[in-house]
N, C-alpha and C positions, 0 to 999 in steps of 0.2 A: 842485453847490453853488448855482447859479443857480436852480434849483426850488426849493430849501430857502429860500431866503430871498425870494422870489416868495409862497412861502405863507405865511411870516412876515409877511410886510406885508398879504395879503388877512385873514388872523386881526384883523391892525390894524383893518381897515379897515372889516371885519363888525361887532368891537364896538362901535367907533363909531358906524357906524350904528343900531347898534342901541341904544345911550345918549342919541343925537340926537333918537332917534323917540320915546325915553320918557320926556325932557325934555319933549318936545312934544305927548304925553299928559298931563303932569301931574308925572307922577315926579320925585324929588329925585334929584340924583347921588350923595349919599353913600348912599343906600340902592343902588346898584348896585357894588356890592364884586366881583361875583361877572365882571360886563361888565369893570373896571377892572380886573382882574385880566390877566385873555385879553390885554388890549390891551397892560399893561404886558408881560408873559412875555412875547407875542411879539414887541414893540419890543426888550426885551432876547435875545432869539431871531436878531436879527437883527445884531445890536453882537458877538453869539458866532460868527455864520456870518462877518461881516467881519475877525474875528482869526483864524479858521482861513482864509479864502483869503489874508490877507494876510502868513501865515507857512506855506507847504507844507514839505513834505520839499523835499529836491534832488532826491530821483526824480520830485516830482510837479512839478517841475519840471520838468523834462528830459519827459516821457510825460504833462505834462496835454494834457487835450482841446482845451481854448479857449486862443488866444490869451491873452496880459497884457492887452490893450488890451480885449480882449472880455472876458475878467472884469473890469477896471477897471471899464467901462461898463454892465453889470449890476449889480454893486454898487453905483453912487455913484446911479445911475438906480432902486434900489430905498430905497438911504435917501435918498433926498431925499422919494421919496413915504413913509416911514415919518416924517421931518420935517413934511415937509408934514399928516401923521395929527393929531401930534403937537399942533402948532400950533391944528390946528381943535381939538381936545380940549380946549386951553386956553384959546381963546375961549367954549367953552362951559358952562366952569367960572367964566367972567367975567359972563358974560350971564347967567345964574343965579345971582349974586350968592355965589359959593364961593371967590374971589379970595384969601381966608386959606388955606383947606382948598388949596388949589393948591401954593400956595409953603411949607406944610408939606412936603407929598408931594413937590415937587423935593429939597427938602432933605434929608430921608430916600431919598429914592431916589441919589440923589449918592452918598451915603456906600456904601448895599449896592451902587448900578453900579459905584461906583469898582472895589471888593472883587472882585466876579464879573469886572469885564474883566480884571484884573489877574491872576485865576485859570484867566479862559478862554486868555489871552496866553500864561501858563506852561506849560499844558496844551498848549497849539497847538506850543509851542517843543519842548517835551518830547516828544510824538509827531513833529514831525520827528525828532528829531537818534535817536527809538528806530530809525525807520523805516534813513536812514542808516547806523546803526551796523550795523542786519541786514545789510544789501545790503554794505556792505563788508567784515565778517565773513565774508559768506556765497562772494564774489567771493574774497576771502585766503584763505579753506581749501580752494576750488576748486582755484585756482592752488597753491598749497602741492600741493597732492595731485597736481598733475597735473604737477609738476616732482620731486617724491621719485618718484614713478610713472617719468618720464623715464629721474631718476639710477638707478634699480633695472635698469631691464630696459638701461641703458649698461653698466652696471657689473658686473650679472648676468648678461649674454649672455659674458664672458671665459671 
């Protein structure tokens, strides 16, 4: 999980630079659609990898790898620098005088992030509790079987 969202933030961090450089060529930002793009998906890339660690299964609980504390602090140490992306992006939409163009695109972005974390969050929940119901179905029919199994050969040795 911690790689996955490690390259989410580098994806950030590429386009920006690379929007940075071509402000400073010349270039306008609203002609960079294609940069603005990269940086949002993987900003949002990373808001998706944080509602899947922060709802596992119970098994990936019980058999994750890393500590709590050590994914806490991979996550919150990766969005702060996807923040921090963030923030420069939108000095640089100031300083190039697109300060309207900005607080449109918060505003519409609002509205689709709200929608997708709220979908990533179900999805997250939903794959635990699949995950769970296998292992303890699969744990109940074992047992089941291996107690009719018991009663058979008690009952069938008379």
């Amino acid at each position: 999980m911690a790689a996955e969202i490690i390259a989410a933030v580098q994806v950030c961090a590429s386009a920006y630079r690379f929007m940075k450089t071509a402000v400073n060529e010349g270039r306008e930002l609203g002609d960079m659609t294609r940069a603005l793009g990269k940086f949002w998906d993987a900003r949002e890339e990373v808001s998706v990898l944080e509602q899947k660690a922060t709802n596992p299964s119970k098994i990936e609980k019980l058999f994750g790898g890393k500590s709590i504390e050590s994914q806490a602090l991979e996550i919150t140490l990766q969005k702060q620098k996807a923040e921090q992306l963030e923030k420069e992006l939108k000095d640089l939409f100031y300083w190039t005088g697109n300060a309207p163009m900005w607080h449109d695109m918060l505003r519409e972005r609002a509205k689709i992030r709200n929608m997708r974390i709220a979908e990533a969050k179900r999805k997250a929940e939903n794959r635990a509790t699949v995950i769970d119901l296998t292992i303890i179905g699969t744990v109940s029919f074992t047992i089941m079987f291996l107690v009719l199994g018991g009663l058979q050969l008690f009952f069938g040795a008379e």
